[in-house]
C-alpha positions as YAML, in Angstrom:
chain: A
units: angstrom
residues:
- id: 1
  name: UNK
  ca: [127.41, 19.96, 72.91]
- id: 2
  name: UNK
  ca: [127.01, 23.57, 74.36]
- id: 3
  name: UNK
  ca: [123.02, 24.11, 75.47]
- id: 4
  name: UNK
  ca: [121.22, 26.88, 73.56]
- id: 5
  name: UNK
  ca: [121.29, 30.40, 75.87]
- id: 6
  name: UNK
  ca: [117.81, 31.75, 76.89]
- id: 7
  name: UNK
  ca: [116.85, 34.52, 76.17]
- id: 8
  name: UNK
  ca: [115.70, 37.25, 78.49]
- id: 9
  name: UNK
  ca: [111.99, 37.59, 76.93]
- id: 10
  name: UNK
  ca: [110.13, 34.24, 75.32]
- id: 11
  name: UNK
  ca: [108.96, 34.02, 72.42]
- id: 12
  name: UNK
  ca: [105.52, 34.65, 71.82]
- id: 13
  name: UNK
  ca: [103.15, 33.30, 69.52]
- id: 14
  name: UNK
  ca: [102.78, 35.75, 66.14]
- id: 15
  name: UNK
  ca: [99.41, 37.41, 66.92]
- id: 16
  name: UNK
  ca: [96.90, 37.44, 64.88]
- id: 17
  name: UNK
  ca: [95.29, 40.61, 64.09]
- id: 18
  name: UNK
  ca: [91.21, 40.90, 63.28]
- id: 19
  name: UNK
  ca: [90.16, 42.93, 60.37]
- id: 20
  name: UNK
  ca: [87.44, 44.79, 61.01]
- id: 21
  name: UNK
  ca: [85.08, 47.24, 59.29]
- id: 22
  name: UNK
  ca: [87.24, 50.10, 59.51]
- id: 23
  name: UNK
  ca: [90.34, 48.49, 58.58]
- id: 24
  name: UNK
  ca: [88.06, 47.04, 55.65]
- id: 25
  name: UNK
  ca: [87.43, 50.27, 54.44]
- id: 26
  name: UNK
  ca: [90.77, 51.64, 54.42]
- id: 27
  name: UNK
  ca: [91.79, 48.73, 51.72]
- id: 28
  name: UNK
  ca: [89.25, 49.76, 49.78]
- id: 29
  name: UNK
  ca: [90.92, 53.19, 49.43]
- id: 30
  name: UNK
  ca: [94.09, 54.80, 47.91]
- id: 31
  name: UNK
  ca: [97.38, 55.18, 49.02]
- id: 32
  name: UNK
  ca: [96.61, 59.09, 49.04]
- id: 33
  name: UNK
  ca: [93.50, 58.40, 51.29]
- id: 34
  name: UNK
  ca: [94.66, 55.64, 53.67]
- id: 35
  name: UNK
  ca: [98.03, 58.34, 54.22]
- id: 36
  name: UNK
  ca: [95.46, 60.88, 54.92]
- id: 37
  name: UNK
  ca: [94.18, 58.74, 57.46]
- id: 38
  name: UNK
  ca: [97.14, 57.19, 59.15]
- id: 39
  name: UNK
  ca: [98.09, 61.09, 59.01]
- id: 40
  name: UNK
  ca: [95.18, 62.31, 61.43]
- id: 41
  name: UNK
  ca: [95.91, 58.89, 64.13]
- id: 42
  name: UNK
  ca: [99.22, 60.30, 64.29]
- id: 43
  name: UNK
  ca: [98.34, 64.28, 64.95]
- id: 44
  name: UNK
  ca: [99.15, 65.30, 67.93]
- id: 45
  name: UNK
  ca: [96.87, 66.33, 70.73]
- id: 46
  name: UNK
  ca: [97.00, 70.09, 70.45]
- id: 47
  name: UNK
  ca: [96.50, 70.13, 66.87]
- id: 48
  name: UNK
  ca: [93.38, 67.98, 67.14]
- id: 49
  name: UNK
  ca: [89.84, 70.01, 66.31]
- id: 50
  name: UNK
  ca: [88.65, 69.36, 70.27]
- id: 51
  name: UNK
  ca: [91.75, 70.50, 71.42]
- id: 52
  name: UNK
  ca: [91.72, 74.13, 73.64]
- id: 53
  name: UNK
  ca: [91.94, 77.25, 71.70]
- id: 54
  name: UNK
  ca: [94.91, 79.28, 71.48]
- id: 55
  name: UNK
  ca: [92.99, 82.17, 73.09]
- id: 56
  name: UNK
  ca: [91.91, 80.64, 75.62]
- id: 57
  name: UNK
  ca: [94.29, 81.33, 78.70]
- id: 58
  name: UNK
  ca: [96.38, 77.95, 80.08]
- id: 59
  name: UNK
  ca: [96.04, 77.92, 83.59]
- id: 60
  name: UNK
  ca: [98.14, 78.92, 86.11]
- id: 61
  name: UNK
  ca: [101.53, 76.80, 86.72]
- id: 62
  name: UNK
  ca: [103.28, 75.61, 90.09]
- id: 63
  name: UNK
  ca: [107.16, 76.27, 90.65]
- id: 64
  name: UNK
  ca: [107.25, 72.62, 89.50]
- id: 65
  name: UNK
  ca: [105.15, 73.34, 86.37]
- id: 66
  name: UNK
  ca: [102.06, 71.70, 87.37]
- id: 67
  name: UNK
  ca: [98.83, 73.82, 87.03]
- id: 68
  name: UNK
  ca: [98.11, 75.48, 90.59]
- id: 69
  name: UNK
  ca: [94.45, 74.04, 91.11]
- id: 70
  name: UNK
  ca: [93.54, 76.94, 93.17]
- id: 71
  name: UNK
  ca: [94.71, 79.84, 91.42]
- id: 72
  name: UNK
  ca: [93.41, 78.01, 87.88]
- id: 73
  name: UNK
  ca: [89.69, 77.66, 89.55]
- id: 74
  name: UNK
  ca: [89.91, 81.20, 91.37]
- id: 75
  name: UNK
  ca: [87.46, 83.45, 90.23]
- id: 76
  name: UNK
  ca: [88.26, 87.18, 89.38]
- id: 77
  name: UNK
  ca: [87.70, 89.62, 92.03]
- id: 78
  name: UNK
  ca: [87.82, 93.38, 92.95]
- id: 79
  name: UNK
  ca: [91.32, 94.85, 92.45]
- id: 80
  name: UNK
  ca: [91.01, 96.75, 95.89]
- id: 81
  name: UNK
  ca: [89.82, 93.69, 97.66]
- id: 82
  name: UNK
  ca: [92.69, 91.34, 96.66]
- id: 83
  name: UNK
  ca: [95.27, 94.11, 97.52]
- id: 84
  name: UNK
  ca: [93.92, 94.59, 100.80]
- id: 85
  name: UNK
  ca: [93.32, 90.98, 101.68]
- id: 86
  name: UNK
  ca: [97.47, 90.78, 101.24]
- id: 87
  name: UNK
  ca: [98.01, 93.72, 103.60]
- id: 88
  name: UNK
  ca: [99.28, 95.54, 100.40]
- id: 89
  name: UNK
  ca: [97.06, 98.70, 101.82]
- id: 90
  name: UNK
  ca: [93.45, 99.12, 103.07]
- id: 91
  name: UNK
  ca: [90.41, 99.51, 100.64]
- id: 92
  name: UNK
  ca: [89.93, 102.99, 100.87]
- id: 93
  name: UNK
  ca: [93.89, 103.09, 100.33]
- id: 94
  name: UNK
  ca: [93.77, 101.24, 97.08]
- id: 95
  name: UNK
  ca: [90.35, 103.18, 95.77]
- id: 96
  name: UNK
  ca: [92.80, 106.23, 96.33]
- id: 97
  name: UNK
  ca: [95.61, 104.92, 94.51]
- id: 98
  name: UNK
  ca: [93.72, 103.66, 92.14]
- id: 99
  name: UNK
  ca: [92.43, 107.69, 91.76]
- id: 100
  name: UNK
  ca: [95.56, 109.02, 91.41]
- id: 101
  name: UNK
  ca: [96.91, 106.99, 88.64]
- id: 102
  name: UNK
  ca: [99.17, 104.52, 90.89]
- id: 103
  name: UNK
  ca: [97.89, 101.28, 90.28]
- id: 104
  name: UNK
  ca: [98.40, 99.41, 86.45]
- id: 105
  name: UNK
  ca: [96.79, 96.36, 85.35]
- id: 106
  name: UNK
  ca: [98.75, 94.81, 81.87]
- id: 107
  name: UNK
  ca: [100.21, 98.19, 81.68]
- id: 108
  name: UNK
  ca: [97.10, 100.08, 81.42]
- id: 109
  name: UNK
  ca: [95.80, 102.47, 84.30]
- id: 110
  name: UNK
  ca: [93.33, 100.70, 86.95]
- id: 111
  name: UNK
  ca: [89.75, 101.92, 86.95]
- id: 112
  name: UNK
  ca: [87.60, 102.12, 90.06]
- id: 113
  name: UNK
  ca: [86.05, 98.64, 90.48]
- id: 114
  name: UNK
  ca: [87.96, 96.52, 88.17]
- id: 115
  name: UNK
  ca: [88.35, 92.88, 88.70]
- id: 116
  name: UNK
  ca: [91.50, 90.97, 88.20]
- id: 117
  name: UNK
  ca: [92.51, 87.04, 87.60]
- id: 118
  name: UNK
  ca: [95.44, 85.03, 88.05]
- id: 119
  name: UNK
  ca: [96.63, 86.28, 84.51]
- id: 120
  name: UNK
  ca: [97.05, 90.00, 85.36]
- id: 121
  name: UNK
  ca: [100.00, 91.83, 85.93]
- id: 122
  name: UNK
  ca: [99.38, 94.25, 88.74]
- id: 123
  name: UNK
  ca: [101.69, 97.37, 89.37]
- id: 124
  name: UNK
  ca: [101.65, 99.29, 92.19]
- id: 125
  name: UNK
  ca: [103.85, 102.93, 92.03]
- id: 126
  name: UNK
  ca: [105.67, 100.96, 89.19]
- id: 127
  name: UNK
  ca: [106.57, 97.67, 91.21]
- id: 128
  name: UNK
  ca: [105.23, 94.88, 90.08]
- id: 129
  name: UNK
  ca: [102.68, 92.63, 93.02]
- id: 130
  name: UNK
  ca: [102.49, 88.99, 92.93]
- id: 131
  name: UNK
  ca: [98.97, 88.61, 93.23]
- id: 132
  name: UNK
  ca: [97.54, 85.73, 94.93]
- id: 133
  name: UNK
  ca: [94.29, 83.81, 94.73]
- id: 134
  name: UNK
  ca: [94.51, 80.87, 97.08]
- id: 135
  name: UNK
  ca: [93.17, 80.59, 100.33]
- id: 136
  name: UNK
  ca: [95.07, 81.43, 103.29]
- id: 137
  name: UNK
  ca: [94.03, 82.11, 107.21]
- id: 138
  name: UNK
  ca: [94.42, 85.37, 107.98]
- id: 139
  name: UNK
  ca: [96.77, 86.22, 111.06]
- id: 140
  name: UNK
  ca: [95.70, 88.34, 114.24]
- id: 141
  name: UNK
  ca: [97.27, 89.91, 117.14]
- id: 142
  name: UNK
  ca: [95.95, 90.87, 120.49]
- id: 143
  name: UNK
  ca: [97.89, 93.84, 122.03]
- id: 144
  name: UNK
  ca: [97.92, 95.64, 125.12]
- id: 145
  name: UNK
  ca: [98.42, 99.30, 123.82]
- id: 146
  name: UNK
  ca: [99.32, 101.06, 127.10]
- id: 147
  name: UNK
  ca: [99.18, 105.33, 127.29]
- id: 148
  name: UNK
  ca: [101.32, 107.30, 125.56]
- id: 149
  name: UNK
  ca: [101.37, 105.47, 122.11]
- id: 150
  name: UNK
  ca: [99.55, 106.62, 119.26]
- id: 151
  name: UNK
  ca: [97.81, 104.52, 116.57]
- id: 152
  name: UNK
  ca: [99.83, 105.16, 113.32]
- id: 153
  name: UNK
  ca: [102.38, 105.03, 111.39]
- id: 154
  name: UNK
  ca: [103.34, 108.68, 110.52]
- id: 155
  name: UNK
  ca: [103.04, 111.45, 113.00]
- id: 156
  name: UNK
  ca: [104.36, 114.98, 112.68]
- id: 157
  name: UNK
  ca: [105.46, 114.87, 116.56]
- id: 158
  name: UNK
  ca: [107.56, 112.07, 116.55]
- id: 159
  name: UNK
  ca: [105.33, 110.26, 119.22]
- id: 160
  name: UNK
  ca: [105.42, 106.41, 119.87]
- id: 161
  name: UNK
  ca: [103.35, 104.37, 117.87]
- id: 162
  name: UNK
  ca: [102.02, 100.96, 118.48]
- id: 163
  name: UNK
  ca: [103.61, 99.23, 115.64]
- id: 164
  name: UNK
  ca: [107.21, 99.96, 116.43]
- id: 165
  name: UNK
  ca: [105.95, 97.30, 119.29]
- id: 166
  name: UNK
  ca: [104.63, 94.75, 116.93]
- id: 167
  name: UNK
  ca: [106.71, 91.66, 115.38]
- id: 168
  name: UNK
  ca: [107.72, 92.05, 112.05]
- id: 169
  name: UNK
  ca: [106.08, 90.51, 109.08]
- id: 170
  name: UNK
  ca: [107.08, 89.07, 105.81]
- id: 171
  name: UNK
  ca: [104.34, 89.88, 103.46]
- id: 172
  name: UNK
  ca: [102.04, 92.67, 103.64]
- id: 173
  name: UNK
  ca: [101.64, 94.58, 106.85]
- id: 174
  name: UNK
  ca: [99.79, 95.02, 109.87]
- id: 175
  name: UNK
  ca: [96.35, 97.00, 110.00]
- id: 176
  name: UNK
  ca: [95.10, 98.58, 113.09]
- id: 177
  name: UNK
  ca: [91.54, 97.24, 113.71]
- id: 178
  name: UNK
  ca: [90.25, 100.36, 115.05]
- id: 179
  name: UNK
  ca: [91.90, 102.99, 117.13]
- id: 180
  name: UNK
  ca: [92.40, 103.78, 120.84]
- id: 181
  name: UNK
  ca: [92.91, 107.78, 121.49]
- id: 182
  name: UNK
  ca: [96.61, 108.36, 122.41]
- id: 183
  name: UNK
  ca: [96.04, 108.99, 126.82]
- id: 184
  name: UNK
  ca: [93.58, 105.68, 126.26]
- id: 185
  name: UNK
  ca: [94.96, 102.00, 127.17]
- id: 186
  name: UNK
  ca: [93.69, 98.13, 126.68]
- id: 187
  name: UNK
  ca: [92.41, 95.61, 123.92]
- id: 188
  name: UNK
  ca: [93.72, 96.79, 120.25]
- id: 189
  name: UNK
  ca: [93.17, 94.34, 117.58]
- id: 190
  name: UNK
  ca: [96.03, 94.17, 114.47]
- id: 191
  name: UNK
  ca: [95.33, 91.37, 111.07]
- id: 192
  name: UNK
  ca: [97.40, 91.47, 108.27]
- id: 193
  name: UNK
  ca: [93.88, 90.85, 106.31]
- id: 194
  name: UNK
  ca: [92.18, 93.57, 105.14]
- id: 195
  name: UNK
  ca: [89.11, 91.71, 104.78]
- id: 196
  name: UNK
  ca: [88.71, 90.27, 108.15]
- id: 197
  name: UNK
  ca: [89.78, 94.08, 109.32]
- id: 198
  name: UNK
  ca: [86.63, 95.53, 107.30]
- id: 199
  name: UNK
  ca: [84.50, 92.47, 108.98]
- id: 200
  name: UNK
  ca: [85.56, 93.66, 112.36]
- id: 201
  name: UNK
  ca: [85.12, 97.47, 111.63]
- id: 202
  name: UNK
  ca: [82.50, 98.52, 109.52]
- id: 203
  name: UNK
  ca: [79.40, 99.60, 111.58]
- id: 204
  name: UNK
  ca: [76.88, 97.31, 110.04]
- id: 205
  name: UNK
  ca: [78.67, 94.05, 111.60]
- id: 206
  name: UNK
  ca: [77.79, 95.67, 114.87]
- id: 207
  name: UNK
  ca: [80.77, 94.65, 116.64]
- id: 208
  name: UNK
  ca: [79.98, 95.60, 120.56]
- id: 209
  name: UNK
  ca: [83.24, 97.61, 122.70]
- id: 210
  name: UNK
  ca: [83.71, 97.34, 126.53]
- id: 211
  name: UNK
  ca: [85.21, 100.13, 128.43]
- id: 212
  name: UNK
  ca: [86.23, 100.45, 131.81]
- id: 213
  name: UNK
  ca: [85.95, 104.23, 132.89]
- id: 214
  name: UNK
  ca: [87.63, 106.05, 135.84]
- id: 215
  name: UNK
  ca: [85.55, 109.25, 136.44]
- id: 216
  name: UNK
  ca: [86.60, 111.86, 138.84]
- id: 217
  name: UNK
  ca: [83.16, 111.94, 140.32]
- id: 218
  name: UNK
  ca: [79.58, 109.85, 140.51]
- id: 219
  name: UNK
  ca: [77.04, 109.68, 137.89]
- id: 220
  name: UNK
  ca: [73.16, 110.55, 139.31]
- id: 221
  name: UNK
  ca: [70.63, 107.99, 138.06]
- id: 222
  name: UNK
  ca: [69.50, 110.38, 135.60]
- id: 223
  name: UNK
  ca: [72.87, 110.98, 134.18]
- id: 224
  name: UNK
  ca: [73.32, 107.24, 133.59]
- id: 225
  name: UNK
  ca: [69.68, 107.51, 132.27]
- id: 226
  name: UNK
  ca: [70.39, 109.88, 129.38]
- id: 227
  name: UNK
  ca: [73.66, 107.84, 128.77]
- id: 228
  name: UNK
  ca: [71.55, 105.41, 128.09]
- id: 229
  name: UNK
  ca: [68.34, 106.85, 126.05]
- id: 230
  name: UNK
  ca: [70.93, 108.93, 123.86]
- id: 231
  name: UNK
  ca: [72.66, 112.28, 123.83]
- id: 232
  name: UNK
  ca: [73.65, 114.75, 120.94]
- id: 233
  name: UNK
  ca: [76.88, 115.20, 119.79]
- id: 234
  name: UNK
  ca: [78.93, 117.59, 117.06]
- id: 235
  name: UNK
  ca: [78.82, 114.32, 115.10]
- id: 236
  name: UNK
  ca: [75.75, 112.94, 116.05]
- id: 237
  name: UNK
  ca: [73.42, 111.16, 118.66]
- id: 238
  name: UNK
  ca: [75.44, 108.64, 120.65]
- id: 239
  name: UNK
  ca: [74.65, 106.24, 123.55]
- id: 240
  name: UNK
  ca: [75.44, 103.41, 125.77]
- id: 241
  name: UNK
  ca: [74.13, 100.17, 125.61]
- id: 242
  name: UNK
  ca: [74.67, 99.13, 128.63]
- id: 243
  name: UNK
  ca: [76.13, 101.16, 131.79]
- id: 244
  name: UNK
  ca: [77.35, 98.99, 134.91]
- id: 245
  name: UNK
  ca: [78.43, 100.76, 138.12]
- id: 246
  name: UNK
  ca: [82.02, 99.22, 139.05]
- id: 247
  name: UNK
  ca: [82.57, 100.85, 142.46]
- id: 248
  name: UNK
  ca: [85.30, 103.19, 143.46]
- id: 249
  name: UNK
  ca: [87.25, 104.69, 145.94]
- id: 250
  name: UNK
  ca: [87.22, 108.53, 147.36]
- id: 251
  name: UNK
  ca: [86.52, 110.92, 143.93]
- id: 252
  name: UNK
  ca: [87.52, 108.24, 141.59]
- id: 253
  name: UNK
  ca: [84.49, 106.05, 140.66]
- id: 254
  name: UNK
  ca: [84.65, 102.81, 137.70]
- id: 255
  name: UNK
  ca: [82.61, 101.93, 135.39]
- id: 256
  name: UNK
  ca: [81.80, 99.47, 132.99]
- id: 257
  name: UNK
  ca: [80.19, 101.12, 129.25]
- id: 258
  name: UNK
  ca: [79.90, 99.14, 126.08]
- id: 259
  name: UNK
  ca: [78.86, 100.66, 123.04]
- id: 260
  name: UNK
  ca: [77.94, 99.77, 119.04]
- id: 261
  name: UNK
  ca: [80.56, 102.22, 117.51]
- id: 262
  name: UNK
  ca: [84.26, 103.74, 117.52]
- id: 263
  name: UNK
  ca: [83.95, 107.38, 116.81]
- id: 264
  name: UNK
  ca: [86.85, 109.96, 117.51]
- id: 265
  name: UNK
  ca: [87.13, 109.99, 121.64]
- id: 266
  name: UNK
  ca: [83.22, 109.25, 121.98]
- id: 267
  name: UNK
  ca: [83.62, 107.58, 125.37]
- id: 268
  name: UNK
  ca: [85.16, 110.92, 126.35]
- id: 269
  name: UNK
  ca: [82.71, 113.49, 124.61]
- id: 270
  name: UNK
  ca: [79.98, 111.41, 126.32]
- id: 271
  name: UNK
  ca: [80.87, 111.91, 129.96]
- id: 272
  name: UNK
  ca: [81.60, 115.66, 128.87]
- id: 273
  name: UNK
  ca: [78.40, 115.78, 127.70]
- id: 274
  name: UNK
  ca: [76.64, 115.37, 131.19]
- id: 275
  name: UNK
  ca: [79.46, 117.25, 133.25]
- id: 276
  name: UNK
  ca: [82.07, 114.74, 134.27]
- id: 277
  name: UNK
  ca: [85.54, 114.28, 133.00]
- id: 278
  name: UNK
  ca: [87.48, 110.42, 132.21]
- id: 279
  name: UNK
  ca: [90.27, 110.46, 134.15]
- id: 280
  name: UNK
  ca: [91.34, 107.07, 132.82]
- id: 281
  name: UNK
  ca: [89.96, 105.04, 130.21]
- id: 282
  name: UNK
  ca: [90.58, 101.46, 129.51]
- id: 283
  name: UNK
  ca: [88.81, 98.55, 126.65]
- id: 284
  name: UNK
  ca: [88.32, 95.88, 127.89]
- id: 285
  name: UNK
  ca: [86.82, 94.08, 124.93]
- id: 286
  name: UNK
  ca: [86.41, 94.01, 121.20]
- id: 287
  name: UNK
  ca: [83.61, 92.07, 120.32]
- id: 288
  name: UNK
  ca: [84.08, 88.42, 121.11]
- id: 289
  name: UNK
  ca: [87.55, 88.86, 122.08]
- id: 290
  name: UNK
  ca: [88.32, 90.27, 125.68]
- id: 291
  name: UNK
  ca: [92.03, 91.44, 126.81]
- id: 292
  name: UNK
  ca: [93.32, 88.30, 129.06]
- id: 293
  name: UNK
  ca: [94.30, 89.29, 132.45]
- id: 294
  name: UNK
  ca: [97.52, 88.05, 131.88]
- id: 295
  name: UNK
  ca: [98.71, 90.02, 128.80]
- id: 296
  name: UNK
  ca: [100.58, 93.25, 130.68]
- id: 297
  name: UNK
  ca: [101.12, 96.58, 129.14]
- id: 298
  name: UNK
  ca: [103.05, 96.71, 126.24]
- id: 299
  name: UNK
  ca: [102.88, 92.77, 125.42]
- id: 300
  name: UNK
  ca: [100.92, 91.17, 122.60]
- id: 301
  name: UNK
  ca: [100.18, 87.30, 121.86]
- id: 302
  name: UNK
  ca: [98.90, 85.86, 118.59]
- id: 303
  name: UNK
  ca: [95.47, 83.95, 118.42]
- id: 304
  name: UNK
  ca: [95.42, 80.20, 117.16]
- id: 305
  name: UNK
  ca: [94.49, 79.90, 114.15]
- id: 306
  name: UNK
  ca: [91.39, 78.09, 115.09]
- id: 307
  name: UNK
  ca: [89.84, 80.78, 116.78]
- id: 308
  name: UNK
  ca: [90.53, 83.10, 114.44]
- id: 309
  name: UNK
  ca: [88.78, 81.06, 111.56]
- id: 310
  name: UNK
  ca: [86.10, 80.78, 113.58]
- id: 311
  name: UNK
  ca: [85.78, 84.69, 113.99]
- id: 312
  name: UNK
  ca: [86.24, 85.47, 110.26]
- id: 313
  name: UNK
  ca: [83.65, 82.72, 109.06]
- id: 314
  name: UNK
  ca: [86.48, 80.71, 107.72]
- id: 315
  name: UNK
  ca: [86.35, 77.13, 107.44]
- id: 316
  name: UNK
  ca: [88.56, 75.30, 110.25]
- id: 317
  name: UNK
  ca: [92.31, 74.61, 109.58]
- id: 318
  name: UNK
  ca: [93.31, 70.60, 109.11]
- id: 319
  name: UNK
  ca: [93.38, 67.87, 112.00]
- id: 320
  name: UNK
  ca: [97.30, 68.42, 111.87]
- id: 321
  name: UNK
  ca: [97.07, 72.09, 112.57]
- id: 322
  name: UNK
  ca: [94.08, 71.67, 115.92]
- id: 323
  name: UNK
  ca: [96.87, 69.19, 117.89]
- id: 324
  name: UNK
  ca: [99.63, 71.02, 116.92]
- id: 325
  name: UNK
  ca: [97.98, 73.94, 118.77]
- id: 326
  name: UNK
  ca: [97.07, 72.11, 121.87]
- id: 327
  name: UNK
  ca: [100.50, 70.74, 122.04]
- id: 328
  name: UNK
  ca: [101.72, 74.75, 121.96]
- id: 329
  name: UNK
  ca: [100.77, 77.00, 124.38]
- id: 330
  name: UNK
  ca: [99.55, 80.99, 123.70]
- id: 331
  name: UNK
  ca: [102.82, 82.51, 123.93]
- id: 332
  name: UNK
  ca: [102.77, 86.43, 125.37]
- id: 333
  name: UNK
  ca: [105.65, 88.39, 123.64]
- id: 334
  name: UNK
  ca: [107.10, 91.70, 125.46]
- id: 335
  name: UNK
  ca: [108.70, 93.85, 122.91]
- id: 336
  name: UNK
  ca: [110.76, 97.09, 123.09]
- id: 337
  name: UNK
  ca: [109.97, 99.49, 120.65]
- id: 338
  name: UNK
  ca: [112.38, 99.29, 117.30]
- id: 339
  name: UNK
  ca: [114.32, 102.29, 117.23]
- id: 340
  name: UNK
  ca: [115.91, 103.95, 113.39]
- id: 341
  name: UNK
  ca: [119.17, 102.62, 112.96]
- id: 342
  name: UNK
  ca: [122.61, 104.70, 114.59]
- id: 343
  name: UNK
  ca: [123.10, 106.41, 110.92]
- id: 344
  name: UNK
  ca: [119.49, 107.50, 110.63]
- id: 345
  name: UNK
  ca: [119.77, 108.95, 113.64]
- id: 346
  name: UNK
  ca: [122.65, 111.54, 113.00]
- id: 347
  name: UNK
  ca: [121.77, 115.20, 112.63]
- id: 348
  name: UNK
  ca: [122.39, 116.32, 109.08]
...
């Protein structure tokens, strides 16, 4: 006699179900009322009353389809702001663009001041920008500009410019925090942030500049004096706050100056002013960041990322990202300027 096969799941008791009130009341109905009913368990979730209007925008979705938490709890902000904070172009840039006509938002011309959200559709000169709302550390680069570069990107004489030095980046672009006059040398500062680049800038942040200054001569004490109190300019009053004798040799005399503000060659106009001339200047620092001894002419090194989060106010990067930087050293990069390609170069 062949033994009965078991079956992969045992049987269970028949439950017993309880009636209660509701189910009470449903037998006391029709058919027509109980379907009605049974009808509304069934309804989906997005047809249900509670459920989130079809106005209402879904937020934003991941590659993988998942809502993006950041982008869905990021807050609408200036369209100049988020364009410069992705190196698309400064603010001033944008408010210009945005004068001319250039910049769209949904198809419809930007106005001066207008916010935008993770649903917009920003076009810039007809190309379309991925905008982005999540947070991300901005990047900056310590360079040693030496002479005979100039600070921008276009220049009628075809003369060197600093970025032709600088590494190139994948999104955005570099911005020149300040400028250095083309015979001047040292500490120039580039972020691909616009933001951080205002912070560093702008004249109410205060951000103090060291200069070393070669003067074919010696200041009198009350030549430093008026240095200090204040002289008159085209542009204005200017003035040192603080003037440090660094000792020289024969005609040529050093000296340390640090001042509040980066106008067009005021180092130079200042020494003009009381009757000496610059025969080299040199900064030495930009706030709290001073040129390293180390970093030559012509090199530049990147800062770690924990220093410069803690000069743009920035909450500090992860655990993983503080050892990973101790582990690496500062490298110092020495570039050759990027010349046009062969076929550029041809005479038409």
């Amino acid at each position: 006699m062949s033994k009965p096969k078991k079956t992969r799941s045992p049987l269970r008791p028949p439950s017993t179900k309880k009636t209660d009130a509701r189910e009470q009341t449903v037998r006391g109905r029709g058919p027509a009322e109980e379907g009605a009913e049974r009808g509304s368990e069934r309804r989906p979730a997005h047809r249900r009353e509670d459920a989130r209007p079809s106005s209402v925008p879904r937020p934003a979705q991941s590659r993988r389809g998942r809502p993006d938490r950041d982008e869905a709890l990021a807050e609408p902000e200036r369209l100049q702001k988020v364009l410069a904070q992705m190196g698309i172009g400064s603010r001033r840039e944008v408010e210009t663009w945005i004068a001319e006509g250039k910049v769209q938002i949904n198809d419809q011309p930007a106005q001066p001041g207008q916010k935008v959200g993770p649903g917009d559709r920003v076009k810039v000169n007809g190309k379309l920008v991925p905008l982005k709302f999540q947070t991300r550390n901005p990047r900056l680069l310590i360079y040693h500009k030496p002479e005979g570069e100039i600070v921008s990107r276009d220049d009628p004489e075809g003369r060197p410019s600093v970025f032709d030095r600088l590494p190139l980046i994948r999104k955005g672009r570099w911005i020149a925090i300040g400028r250095l006059d083309f015979n001047t040398s040292g500490l120039l500062l580039f972020t691909n942030d616009g933001g951080l680049a205002n912070q560093l800038m702008h004249p109410r942040y205060e951000m103090e500049r060291e200069y070393a200054v070669r003067l074919l001569g010696q200041l009198s004490e009350e030549q430093a004096q008026s240095l200090r109190n204040g002289i008159e300019l085209e542009d204005g009053p200017a003035s040192f706050t603080s003037l440090s004798d660094a000792g020289g040799e024969g005609i040529n005399h050093w000296y340390r100056v640090t001042l509040m503000e980066g106008r067009n060659r005021e180092v130079r106009r200042m020494f003009e002013a009381v009757g000496l001339t610059v025969s080299r200047l040199m900064r030495v620092r930009y706030g709290p960041i001073t040129l390293p001894t180390r970093l030559k002419r012509g090199m530049w090194m990147e800062m770690p990322e924990t220093e410069v989060c803690a000069i743009a106010g920035l909450p500090p990067p992860g655990q993983a990202v503080v050892m990973a930087e101790k582990k690496r050293p500062v490298r110092i990069h020495r570039t050759a300027p990027r010349t046009a390609p062969k076929a550029a170069q041809r005479p038409k």
